[in-house]
C-alpha positions as a printed NumPy array, in Angstrom:
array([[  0.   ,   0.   ,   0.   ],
       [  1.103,   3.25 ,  -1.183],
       [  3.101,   5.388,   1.902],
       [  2.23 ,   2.411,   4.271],
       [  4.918,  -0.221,   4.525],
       [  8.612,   1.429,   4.934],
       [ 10.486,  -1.718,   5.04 ],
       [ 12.057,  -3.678,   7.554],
       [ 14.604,  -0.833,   9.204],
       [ 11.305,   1.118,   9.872],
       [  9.759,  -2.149,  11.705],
       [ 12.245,  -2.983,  13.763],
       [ 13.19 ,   0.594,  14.712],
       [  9.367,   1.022,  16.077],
       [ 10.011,  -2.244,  18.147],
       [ 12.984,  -0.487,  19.645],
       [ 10.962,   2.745,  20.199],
       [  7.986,   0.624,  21.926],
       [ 10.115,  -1.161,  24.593],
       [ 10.403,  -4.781,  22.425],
       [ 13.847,  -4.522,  22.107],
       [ 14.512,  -3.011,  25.558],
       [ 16.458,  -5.538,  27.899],
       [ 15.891,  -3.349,  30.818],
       [ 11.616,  -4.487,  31.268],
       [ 10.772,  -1.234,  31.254],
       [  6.841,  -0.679,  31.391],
       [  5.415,   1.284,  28.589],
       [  4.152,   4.936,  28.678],
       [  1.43 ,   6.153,  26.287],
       [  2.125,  10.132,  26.893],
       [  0.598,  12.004,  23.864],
       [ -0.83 ,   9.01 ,  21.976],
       [ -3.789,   9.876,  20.576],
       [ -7.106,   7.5  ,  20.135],
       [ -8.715,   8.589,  16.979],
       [-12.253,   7.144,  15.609],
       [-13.343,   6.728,  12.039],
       [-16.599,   6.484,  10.93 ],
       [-16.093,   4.926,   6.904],
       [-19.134,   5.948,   4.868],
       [-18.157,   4.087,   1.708],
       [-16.507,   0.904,   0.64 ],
       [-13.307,   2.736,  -0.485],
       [-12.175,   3.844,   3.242],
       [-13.362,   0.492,   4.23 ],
       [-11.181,  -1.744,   2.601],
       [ -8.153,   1.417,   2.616],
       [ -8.693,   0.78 ,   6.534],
       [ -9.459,  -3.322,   6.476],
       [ -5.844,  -3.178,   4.529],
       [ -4.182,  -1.019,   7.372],
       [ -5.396,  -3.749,  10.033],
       [ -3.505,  -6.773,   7.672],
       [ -0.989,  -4.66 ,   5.672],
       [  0.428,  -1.859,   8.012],
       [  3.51 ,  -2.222,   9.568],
       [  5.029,   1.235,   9.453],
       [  2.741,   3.185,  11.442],
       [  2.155,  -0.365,  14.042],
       [ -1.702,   0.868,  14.31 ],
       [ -3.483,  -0.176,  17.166],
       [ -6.814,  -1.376,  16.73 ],
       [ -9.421,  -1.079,  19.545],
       [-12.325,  -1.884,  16.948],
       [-11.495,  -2.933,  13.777],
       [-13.521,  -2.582,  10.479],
       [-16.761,  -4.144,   9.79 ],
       [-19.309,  -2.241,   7.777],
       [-20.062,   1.201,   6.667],
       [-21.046,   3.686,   9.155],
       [-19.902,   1.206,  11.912],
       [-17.107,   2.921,  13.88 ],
       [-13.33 ,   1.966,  14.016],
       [-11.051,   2.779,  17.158],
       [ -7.457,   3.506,  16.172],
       [ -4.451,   4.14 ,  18.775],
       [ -1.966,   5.396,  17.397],
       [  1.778,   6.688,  19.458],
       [  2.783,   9.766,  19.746],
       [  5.493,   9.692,  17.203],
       [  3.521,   8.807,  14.147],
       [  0.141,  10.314,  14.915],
       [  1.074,  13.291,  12.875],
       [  1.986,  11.715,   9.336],
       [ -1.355,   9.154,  10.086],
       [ -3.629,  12.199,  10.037],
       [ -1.884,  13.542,   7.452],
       [ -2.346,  10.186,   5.168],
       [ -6.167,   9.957,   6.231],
       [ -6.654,  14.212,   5.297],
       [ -4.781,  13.551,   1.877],
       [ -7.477,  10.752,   1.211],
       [-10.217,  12.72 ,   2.216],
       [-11.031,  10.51 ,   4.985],
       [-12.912,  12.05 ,   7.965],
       [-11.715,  11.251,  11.412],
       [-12.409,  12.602,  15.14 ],
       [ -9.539,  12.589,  18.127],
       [-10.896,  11.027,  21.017],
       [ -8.399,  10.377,  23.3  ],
       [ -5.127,  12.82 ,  22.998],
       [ -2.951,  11.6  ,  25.773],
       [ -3.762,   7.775,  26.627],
       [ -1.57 ,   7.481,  29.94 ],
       [ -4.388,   9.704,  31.585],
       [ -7.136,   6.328,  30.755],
       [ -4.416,   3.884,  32.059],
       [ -3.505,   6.238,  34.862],
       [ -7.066,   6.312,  35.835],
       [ -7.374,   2.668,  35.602],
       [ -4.564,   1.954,  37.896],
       [ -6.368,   4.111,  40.87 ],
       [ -6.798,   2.361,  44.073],
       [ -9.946,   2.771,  46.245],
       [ -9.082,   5.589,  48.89 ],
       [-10.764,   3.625,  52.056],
       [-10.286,  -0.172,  52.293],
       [-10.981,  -1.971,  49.029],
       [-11.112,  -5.945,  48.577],
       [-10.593,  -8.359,  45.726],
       [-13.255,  -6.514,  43.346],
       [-12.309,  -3.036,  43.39 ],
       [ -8.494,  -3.34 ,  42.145],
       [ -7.419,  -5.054,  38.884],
       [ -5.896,  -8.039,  40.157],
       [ -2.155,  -9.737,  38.853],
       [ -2.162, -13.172,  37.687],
       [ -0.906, -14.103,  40.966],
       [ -3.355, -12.321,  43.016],
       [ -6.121, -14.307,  40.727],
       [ -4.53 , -18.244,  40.949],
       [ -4.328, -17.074,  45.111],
       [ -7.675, -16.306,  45.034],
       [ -9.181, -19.073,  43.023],
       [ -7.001, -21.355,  45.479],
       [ -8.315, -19.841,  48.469],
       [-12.284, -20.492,  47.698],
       [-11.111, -24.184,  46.286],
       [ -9.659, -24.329,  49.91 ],
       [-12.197, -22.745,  51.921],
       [-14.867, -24.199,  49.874],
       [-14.221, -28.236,  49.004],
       [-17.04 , -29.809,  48.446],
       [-18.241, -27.221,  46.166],
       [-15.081, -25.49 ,  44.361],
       [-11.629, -27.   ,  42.916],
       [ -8.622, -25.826,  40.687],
       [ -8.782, -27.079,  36.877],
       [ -5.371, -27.33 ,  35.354],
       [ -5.34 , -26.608,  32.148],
       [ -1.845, -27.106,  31.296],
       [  1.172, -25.08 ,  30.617],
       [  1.762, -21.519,  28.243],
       [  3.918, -20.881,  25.935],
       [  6.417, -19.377,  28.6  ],
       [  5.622, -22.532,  30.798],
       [  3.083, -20.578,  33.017],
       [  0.18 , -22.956,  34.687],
       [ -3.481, -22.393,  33.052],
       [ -5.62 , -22.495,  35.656],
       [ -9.714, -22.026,  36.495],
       [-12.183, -23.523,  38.643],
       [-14.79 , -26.356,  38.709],
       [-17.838, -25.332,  40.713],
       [-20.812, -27.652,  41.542],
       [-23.033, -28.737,  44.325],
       [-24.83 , -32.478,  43.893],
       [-22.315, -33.568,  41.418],
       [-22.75 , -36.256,  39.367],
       [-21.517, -38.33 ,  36.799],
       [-23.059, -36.812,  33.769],
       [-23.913, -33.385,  35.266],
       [-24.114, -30.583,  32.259],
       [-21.312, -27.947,  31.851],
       [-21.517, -24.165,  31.727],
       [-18.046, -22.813,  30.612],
       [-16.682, -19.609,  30.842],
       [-13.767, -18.435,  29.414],
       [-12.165, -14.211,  29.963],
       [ -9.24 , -12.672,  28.601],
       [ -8.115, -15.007,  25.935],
       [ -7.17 , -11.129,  24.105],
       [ -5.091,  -9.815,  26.908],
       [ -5.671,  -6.406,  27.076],
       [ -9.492,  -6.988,  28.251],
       [ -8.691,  -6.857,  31.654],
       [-12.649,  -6.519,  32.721],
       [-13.703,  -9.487,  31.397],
       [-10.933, -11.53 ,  33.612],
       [-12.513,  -9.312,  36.335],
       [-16.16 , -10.591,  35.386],
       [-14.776, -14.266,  35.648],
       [-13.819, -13.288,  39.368],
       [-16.014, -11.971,  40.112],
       [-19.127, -14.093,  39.291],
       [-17.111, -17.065,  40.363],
       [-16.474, -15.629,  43.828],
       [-20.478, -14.988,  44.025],
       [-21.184, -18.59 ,  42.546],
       [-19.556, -19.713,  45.723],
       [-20.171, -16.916,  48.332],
       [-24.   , -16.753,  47.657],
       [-24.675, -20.345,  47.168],
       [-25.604, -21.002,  50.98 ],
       [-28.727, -18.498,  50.833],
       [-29.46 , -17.527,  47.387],
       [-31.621, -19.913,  45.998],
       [-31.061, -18.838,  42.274],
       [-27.267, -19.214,  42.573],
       [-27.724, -22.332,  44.372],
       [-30.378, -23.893,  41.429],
       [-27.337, -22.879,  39.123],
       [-24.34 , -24.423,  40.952],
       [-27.032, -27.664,  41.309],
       [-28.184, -27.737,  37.953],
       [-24.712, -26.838,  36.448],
       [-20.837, -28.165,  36.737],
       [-19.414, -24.617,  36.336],
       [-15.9  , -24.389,  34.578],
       [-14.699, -20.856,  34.586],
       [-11.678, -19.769,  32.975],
       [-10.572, -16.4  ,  34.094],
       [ -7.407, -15.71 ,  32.378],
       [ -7.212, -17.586,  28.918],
       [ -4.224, -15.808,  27.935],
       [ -2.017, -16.075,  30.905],
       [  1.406, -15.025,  29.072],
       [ -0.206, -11.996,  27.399],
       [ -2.014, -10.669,  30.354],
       [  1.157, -10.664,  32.59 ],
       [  2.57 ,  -9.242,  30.003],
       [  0.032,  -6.094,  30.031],
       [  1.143,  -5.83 ,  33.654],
       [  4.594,  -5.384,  33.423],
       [  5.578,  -3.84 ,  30.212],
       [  2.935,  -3.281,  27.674],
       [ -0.564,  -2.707,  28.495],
       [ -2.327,  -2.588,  25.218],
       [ -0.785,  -6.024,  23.961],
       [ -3.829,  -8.329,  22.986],
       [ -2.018, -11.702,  21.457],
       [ -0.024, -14.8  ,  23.425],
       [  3.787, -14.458,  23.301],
       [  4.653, -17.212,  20.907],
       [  8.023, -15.377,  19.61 ],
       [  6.327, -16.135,  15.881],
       [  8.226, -15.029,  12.755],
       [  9.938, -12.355,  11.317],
       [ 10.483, -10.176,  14.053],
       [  6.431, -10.388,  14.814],
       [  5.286, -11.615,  18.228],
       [  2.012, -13.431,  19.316],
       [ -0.662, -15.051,  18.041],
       [ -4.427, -14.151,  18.52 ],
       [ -5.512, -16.922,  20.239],
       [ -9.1  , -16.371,  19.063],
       [ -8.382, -16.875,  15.502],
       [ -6.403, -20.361,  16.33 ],
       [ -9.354, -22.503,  16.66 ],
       [ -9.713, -25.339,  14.085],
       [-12.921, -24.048,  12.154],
       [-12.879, -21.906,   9.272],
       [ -9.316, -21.258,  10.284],
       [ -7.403, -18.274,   8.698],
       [-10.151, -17.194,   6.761],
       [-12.361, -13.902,   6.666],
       [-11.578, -11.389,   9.497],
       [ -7.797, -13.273,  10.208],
       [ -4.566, -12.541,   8.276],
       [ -2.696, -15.96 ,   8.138],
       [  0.355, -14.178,   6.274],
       [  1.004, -11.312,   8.149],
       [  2.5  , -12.705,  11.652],
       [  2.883,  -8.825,  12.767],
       [ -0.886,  -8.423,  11.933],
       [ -3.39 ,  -8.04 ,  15.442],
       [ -5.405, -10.829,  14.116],
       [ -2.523, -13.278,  12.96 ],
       [ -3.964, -16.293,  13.293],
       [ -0.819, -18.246,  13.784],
       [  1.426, -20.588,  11.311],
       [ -1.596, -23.663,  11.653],
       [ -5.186, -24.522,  13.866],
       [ -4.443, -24.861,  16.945],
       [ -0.26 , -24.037,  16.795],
       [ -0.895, -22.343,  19.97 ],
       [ -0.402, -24.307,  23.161],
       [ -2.849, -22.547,  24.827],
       [ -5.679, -22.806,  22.649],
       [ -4.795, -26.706,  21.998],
       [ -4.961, -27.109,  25.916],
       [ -7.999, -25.748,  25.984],
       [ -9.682, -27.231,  22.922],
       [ -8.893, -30.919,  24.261],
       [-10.557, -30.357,  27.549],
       [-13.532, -28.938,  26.149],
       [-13.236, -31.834,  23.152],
       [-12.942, -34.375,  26.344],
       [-16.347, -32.863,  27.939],
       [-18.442, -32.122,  24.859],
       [-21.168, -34.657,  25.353],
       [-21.884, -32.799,  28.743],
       [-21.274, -29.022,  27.688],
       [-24.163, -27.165,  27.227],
       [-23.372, -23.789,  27.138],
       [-20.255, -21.275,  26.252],
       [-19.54 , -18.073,  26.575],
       [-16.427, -16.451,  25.876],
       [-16.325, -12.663,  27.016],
       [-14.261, -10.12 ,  25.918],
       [-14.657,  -5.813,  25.602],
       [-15.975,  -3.414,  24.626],
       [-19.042,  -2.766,  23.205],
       [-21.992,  -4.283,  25.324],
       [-23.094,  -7.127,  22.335],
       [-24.397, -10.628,  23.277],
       [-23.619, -12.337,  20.253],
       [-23.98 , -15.844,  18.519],
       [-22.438, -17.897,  15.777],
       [-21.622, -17.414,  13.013],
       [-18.368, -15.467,  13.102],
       [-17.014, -16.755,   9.601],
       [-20.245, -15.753,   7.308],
       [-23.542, -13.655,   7.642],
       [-25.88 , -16.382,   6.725],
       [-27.863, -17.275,  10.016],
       [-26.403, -20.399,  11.716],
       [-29.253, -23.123,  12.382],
       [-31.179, -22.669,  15.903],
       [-30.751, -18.998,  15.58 ],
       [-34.219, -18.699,  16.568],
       [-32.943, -20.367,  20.107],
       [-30.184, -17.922,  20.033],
       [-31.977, -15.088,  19.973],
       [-34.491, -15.806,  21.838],
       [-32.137, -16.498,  24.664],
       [-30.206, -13.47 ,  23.587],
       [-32.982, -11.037,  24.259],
       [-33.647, -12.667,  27.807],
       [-30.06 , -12.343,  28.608],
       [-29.641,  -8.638,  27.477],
       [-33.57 ,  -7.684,  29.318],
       [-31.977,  -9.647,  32.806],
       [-28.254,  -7.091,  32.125],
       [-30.468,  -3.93 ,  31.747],
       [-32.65 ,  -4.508,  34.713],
       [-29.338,  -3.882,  37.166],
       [-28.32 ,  -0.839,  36.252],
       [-29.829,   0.237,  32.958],
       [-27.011,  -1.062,  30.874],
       [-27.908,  -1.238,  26.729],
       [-26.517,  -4.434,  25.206],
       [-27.831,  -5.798,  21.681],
       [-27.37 ,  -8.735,  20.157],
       [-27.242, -10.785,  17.152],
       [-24.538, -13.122,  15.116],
       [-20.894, -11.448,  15.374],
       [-20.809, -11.5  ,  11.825],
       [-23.302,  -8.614,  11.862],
       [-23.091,  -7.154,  14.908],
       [-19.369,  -6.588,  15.475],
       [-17.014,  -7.881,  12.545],
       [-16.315, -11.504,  10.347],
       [-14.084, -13.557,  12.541],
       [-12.788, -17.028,  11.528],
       [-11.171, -19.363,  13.625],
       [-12.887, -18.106,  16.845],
       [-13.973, -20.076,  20.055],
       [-17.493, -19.469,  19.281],
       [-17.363, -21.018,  15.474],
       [-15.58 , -23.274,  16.716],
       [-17.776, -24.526,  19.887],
       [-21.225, -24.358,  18.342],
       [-19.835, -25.997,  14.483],
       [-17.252, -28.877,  16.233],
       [-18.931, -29.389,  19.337],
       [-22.527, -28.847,  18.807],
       [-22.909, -26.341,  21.862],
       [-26.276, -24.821,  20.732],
       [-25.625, -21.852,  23.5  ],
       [-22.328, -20.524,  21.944],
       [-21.911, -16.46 ,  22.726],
       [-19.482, -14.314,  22.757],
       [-19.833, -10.981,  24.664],
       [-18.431,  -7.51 ,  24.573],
       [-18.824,  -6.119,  28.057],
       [-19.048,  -2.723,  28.544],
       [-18.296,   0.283,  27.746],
       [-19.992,   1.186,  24.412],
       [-18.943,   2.79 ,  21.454],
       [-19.85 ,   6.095,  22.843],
       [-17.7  ,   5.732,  25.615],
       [-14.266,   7.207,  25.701],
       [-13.258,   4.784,  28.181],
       [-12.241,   1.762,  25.626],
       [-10.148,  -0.718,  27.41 ],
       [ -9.253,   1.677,  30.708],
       [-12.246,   1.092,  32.578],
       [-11.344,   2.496,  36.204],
       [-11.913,  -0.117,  38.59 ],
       [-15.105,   1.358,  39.982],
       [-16.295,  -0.136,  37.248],
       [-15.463,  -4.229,  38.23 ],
       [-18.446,  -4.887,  40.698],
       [-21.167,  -2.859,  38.281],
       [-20.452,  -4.927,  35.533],
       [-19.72 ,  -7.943,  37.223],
       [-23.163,  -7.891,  38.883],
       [-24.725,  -7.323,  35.724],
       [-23.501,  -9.906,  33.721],
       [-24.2  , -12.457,  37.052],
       [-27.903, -11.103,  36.314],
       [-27.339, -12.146,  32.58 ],
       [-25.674, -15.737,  33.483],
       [-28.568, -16.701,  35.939],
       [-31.229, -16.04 ,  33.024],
       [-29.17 , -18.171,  29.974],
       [-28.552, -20.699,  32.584],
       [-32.344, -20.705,  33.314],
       [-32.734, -21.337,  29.067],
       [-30.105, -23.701,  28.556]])
């Protein structure tokens, strides 16, 4: 693309310049990048901005939404150094755009606030080691209702880890899975995992709607899919959304949710362009995390009865298919259970979500958990969800963490009702 790619030097000087090839661990600083929005009203700027997300490796754009129809809006961060020659490229192609954000470090430093009197688990975003400490604790405290699940090493060797809860088990007792943060940079959606797992078990005694789900329902919740990338956004970079698989050519990570083994590196994915944000990596499955994963819910499918993989932002409940915008069979029985879901969310605080296949209501995907759930597996109850904020929202992925126990008690509200469906 014309005034796009610069070559290699250009590429690896901008992973020197981000911290990539800095030996000392320093953490990233976003002082005076910007967070501009395009709104693309014709096909041209579409596919001009669909070949940035695949094709752009000079000016390492950072996508907080990415393309998906006319009209629909697209997210862009972009650093401080090259925000000035990007505008410049999108005014010489008379493309319309709006700054949002000018100085990102002021989301993140808001995000990083700590609650001025006391404070507990929920109202601080939590390390990796905070979270396995805390899942260990309830399986502890708690064990004839809650245990750890290994789910095998990361790349880096890290343990997977999330937690089986149930009450009356038996042998063939259904599963309700949950899986957060498989992109890394979603850190309230690994809150929402703790957080409705911690009032799974500390409301089960006396509230008889959690306890008809934790009876009716072997709950397997997975609060930090990507456990390499989200330590990761902790310590040195916290907008990084893929694994750390070292990759090729200088390009790190994989998106995990473009690895799964169904429709693999098709629409939505670029399987040639390892520096791309939706690289779907060299094969199915190449990923160790995603394989780990896979085979345990493979190993349960005849009991798994409903998935949900959440993610943010946006506030959409959405169903299969991610690959194509034909309707997937039992979409009827999606939506129907979609519109409970999102009536149960809004009834807590008010809280807009729609719905609909992610195809349509968010961008084509292929290769995603979802897909990959409802076409291998047969899960009829499928979803992936964008928690909050919406588009209109400046907050994108810097929620403050104010904002942990208001969502997380919405989407408990939104659980209870799809578990009431399934």
């Amino acid at each position: 693309m014309e005034g796009i790619v610069r070559g290699t030097f250009a590429w690896i000087l901008f992973l020197f310049v981000l911290g990539f090839g800095d030996s000392s661990g320093r953490r990233m600083t976003y002082h005076g990048h910007r967070l501009i929005r395009i709104i693309p009203s014709d096909e041209n700027t579409l596919e001009f901005l669909d070949d940035l997300v695949k094709n752009d490796n000079y000016f390492e754009l950072d996508f907080w939404s990415f393309p998906s129809g006319v009209w629909h809006p697209v997210d862009i961060h972009i650093s401080r150094q090259k925000h000035r020659e990007f505008e410049e490229l999108l005014t010489s192609r008379n493309i319309t755009y709006t700054v949002r954000v000018r100085n990102v470090q002021r989301l993140l430093n808001m995000e990083r606030m700590r609650p001025r009197f006391g404070g507990n688990f929920d109202t601080r975003f939590n390390s990796y080691k905070q979270i396995v400490g805390e899942m260990t604790r309830l399986s502890r405290t708690n064990p004839s209702t809650v245990s750890l699940v290994d789910f095998g090493k990361t790349y880096e060797g890290r343990k997977i880890y999330g937690l089986k809860i149930s009450a009356n088990r038996t042998r063939n007792k259904p599963i309700f899975f949950i899986n957060c943060g498989i992109h890394s940079r979603e850190w309230i959606s690994i809150s929402t995992c703790m957080y409705v797992a911690r009032k799974l078990v500390q409301t089960y005694p006396n509230n008889s709607r959690v306890q008809q789900m934790v009876e009716k329902f072997e709950w397997i919740i997975l609060p930090v899919f990507n456990v390499d990338g989200y330590i990761y956004t902790n310590n040195r970079d916290r907008m990084w959304r893929k694994n750390k698989n070292p990759g090729v050519g200088g390009c790190m990570g994989t998106d995990l949710n473009r690895n799964f083994n169904y429709h693999w590196g098709g629409i939505g994915s670029a399987p040639n362009k390892p520096c791309s944000p939706i690289y779907p990596g060299s094969r199915p499955f190449s990923e160790v995390e995603t394989r780990n994963v896979a085979r345990y819910l493979y190993k349960k499918r005849k009991r798994l009865r409903a998935y949900v993989d959440f993610h943010s932002y946006g506030q959409l409940w959405m169903s299969p298919w991610g690959f194509t915008k034909k309707f997937p069979p039992n979409y009827r029985r999606h939506a129907r259970a979609m519109n409970a879901v999102v009536k149960a969310i809004k009834r807590v605080h008010g809280t807009e979500f729609t719905y609909g296949p992610s195809s349509i209501m968010i961008y084509p995907t292929s290769g995603d958990a979802t897909d990959w759930t409802f076409g291998v597996l047969g899960v009829t109850h499928s979803y992936g969800v964008e928690l909050r904020p919406g588009l209109s929202d400046l907050y994108g992925f810097f929620l403050p963490p104010s904002s942990i126990i208001p969502v997380g008690k919405e989407t408990l509200q939104g659980l209870k009702r799809l578990s009431e469906l399934v």
